[in-house]
C-alpha positions in Angstrom: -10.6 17.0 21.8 -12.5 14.2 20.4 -11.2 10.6 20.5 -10.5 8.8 16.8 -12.8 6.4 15.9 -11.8 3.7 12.9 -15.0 4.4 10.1 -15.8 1.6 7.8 -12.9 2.5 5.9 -10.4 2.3 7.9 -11.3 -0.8 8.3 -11.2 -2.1 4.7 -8.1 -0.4 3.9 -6.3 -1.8 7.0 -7.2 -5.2 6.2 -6.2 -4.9 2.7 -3.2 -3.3 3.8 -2.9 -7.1 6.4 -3.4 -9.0 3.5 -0.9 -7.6 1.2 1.5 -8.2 4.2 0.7 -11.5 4.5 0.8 -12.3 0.8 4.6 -10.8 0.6 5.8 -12.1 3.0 4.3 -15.8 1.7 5.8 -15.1 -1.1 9.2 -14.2 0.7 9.1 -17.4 2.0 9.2 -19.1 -1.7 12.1 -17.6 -2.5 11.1 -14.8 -5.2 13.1 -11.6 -3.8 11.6 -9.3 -6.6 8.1 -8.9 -5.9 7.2 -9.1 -2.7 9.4 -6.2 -1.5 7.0 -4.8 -4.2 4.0 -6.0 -2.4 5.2 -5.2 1.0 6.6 -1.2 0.4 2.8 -0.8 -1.3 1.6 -2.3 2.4 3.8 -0.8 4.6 4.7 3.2 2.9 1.2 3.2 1.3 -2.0 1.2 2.3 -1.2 1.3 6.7 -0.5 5.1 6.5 -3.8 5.4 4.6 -5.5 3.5 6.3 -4.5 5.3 9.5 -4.9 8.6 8.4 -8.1 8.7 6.5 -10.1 9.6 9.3 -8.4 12.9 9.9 -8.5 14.2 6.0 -12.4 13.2 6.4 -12.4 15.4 9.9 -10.2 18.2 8.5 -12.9 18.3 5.5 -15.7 18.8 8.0 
């Protein structure tokens, strides 16, 4: 079995995906309680799973 390796990116994707959590949850803070659930269900449900999993669709391609 080989071992997972984070590719370039994973890496970009992940950190978009930090970002985006860190910018909700900023936002949070100011009080707005519409958009950065918004921002941090695109983070959480969408860019970390991605970011996680894009490695093995590229491997399963192979």
């Amino acid at each position: 079995m080989e071992r997972f390796q984070f590719g370039k990116s994973n890496k970009i994707i992940l950190s978009i995906a930090v970002i985006l959590t860190i910018i909700g949850y900023v936002i949070m803070g100011t009080g707005d309680s519409v958009i950065s659930p918004i921002i941090l269900v695109i983070a959480y449900v969408i860019l970390f799973p991605l970011g996680i999993m894009i490695g093995f669709m590229k491997k399963n391609k192979e």
